[in-house]
C-alpha positions in Angstrom: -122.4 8.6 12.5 -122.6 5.1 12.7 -126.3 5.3 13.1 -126.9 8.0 10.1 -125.2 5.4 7.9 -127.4 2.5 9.3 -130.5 4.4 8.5 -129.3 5.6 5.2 -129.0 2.0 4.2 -132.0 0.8 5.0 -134.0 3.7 3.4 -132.0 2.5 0.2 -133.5 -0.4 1.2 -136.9 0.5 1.5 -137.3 2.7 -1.8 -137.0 0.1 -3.8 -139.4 -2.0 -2.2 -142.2 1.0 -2.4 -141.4 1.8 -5.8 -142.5 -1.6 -7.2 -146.2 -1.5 -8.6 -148.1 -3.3 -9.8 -149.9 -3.1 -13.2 -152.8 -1.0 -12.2 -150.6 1.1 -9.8 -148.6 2.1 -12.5 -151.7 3.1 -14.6 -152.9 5.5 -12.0 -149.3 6.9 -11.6 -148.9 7.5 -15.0 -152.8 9.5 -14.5 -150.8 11.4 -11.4 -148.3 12.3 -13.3 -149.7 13.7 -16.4 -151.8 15.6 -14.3 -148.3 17.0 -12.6 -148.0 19.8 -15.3 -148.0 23.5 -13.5 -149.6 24.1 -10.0 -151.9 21.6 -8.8 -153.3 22.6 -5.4 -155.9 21.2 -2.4 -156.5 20.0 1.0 -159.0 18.4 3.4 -160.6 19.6 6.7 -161.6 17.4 8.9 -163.0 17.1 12.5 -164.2 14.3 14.5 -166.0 14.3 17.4 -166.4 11.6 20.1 -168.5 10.9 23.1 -169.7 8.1 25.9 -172.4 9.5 28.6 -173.4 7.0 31.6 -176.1 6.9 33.9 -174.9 6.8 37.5 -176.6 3.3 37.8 -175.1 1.8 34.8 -174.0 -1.9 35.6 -170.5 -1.9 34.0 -169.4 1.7 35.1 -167.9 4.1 33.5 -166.9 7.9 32.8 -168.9 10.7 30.8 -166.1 11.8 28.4 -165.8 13.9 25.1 -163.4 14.3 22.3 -163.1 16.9 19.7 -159.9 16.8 16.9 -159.8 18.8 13.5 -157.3 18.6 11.0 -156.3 21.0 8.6 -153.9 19.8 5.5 -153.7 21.9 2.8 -151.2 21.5 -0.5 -149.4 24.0 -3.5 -147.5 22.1 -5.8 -145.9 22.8 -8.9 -144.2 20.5 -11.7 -143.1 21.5 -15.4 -141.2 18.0 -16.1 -137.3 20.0 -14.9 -138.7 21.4 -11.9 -140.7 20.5 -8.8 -141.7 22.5 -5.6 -143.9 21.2 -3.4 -145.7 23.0 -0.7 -147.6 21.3 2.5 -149.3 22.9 5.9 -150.6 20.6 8.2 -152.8 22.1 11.3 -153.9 20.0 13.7 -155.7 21.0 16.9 -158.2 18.9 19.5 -159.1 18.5 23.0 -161.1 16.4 25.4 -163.1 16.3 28.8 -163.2 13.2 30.7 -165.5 13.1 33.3 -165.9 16.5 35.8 -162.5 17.7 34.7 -161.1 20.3 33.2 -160.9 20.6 29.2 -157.4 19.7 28.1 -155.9 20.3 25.0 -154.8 16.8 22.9 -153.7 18.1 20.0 -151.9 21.4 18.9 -149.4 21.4 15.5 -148.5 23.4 12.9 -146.0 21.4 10.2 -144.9 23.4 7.1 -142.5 21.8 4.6 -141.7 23.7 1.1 -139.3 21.5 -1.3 -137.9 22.5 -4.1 -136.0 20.1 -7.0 -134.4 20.0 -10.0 -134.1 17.3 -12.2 -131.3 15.1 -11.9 -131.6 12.1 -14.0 -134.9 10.1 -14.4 -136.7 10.0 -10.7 -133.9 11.9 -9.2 -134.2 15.2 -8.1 -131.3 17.8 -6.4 -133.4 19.4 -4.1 -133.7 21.9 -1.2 -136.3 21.7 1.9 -137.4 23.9 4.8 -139.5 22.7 7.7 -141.1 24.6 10.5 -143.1 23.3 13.2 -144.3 24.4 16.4 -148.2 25.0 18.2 -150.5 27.6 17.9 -151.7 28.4 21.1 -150.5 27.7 25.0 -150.7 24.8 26.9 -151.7 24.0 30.4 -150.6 21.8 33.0 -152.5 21.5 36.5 -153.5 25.7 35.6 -149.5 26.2 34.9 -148.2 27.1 31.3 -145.4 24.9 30.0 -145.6 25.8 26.2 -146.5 28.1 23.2 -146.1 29.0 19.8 -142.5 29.0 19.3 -141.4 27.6 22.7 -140.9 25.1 21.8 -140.4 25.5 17.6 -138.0 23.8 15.0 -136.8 25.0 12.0 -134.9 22.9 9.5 -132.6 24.0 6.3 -131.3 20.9 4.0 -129.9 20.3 0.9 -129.3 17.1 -0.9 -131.0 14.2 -3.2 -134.8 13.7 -3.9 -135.9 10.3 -5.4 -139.8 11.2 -6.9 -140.8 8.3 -9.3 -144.8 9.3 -9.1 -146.8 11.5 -6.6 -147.4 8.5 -4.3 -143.9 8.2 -3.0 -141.3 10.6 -2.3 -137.7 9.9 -0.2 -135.3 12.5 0.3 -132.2 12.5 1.6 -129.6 15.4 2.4 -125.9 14.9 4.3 -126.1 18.6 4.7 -129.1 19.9 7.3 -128.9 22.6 9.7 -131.7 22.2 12.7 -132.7 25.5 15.1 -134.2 24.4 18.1 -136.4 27.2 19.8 -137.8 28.2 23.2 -138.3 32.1 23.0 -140.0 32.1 26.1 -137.5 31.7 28.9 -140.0 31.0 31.2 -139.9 27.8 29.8 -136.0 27.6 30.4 -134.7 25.9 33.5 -131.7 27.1 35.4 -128.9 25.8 37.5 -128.0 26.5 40.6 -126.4 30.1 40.0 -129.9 31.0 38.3 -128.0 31.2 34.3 -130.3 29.4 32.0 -129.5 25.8 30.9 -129.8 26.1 27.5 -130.0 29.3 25.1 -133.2 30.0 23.3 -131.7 29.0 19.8 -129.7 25.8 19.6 -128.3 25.0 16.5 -127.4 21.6 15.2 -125.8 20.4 11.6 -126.6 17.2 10.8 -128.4 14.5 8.3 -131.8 14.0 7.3 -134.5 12.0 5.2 -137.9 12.4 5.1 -139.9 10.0 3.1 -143.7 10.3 2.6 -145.5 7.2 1.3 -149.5 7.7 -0.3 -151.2 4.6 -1.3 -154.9 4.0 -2.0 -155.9 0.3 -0.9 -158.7 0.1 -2.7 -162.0 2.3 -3.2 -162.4 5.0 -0.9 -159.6 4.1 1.5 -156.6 5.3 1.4 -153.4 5.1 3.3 -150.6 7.8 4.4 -147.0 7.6 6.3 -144.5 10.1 6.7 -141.1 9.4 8.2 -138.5 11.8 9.4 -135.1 11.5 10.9 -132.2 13.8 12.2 -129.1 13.1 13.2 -126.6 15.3 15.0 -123.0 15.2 13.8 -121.5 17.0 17.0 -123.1 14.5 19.5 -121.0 11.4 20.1 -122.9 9.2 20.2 -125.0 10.6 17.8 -128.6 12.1 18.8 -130.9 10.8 16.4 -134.6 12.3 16.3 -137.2 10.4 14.7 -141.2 11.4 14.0 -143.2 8.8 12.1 -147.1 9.7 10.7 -149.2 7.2 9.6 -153.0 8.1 8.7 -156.1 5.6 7.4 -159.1 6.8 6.0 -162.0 5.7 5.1 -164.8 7.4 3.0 -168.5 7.1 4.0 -169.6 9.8 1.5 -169.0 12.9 0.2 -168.8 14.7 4.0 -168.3 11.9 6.2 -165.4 9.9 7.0 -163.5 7.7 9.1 -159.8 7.8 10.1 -157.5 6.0 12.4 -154.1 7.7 12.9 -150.9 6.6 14.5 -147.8 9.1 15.6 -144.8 8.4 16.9 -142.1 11.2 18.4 -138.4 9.2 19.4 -136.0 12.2 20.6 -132.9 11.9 22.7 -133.2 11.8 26.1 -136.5 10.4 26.2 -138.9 7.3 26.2 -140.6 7.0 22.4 -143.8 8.2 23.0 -146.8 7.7 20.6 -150.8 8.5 19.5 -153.0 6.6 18.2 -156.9 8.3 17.3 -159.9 6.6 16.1 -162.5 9.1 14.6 -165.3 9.3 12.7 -166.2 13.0 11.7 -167.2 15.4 9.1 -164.5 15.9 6.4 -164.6 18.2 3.2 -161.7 18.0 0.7 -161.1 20.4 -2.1 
């Protein structure tokens, strides 16, 4: 709890710090948000490609490699002033050869996040949001599969407070989340010693949770995203507290090119934090 409470106070923190603009800032949010009447809807596809080749001979060494990476982020949103419900799918998929081995897989996500709101009092919203994530196709370690769609997969339920002052920053916050933990494949499950299965293949947790996404252009043709999500288990003392934190740069070449550097970072009970970080430059088309 202890921890919930920490984070909730620094995200009260934090809010007000990204909702200061400055005077041209607040000229393009006004522009968002008269723009924010009805649906509005969109997305970008993008894929980069990356790749070193070396002669046998060459002085410094080095290893053939090869990187593919797409992206898929696609948007529904509606607004009428009283009401908002915003809509996001997020597909990500890559994979790279390094030398003579085999093709592995470096990227696999599907993220889908609905949110609903209704106006509370000036940027204030009570809202309601559902998340799903999981992969879309199996993964392969040393020829042995160790995941799929839905094994593992998260769904979330929560209800609580949305803070929405423009369409470049949104923060909410709910006391009240249930979290499903899935692995519908019980290959996937380990047993003990009597050969019962250490875990079932829903686990439910109730618990709190923010999620505050953050869109900022820094100046023409480069613009800057983070997303930031927390959980926290009210049944686990101490508490287990989950954390995923997105952060994507890009950079516009032209109307079908761009460059991106992206940095993710996944802290989840019971293990070390773990991050990404990609550097592309690829084809992009946004609509």
């Amino acid at each position: 709890m202890k921890k919930m409470i920490s984070l909730l106070i620094g995200l009260a923190l934090i809010i007000p710090a990204f909702a200061q603009t400055t005077e041209g800032e607040a000229v393009l949010k006004t522009k968002l948000e008269a723009k924010q009447t009805g649906w509005t809807k969109g997305g970008v596809v993008n894929m980069n490609f990356s790749q070193a080749a070396f002669s046998t001979k060459w002085p410094s060494g080095g290893t053939n490699s090869m990187t593919v990476t797409s992206l898929v982020s696609v948007f529904a949103n509606f607004s009428d002033g009283a009401n908002v419900w915003d809509n996001n799918l997020d597909l990500g998929y890559g994979f790279s050869k390094i030398g003579s081995a085999d093709l592995v897989k470096s990227d696999d996500k599907i993220d889908l996040t609905s949110k609903y709101g209704r106006q509370a009092f000036q940027a204030w919203y009570y809202a309601g949001l559902f998340n799903f994530k999981s992969q879309m196709t199996p993964t392969e370690v040393a020829g042995v599969k160790v995941s799929e769609f839905l094994s593992p997969g998260a769904m979330l339920f929560a209800v609580g407070m949305d803070y929405k002052p423009s369409d470049m920053l949104t923060a909410f916050i709910s006391p009240i989340t249930y979290k499903a933990d899935m692995v519908m494949n019980d290959d996937f499950i380990p047993n003990d010693l009597n050969g019962d299965p250490l875990r079932d293949n829903i686990e439910s947790q109730i618990g709190g949770y923010m999620r505050v996404l953050y869109k900022q252009p820094l100046m023409e043709n480069i613009n800057f995203e983070s997303k930031l999500e927390a959980f926290s288990n009210y049944d686990s003392d101490p508490q287990n507290l989950y954390i995923t934190w997105d952060n994507l740069l890009t950079m516009k070449v032209n109307q079908y090119v761009n460059a991106n550097v992206s940095f993710n970072m996944i802290n989840q009970p019971g293990m070390e934090v773990v991050y990404k970080e990609v550097l592309g430059i690829g084809l992009s088309y946004k609509f």
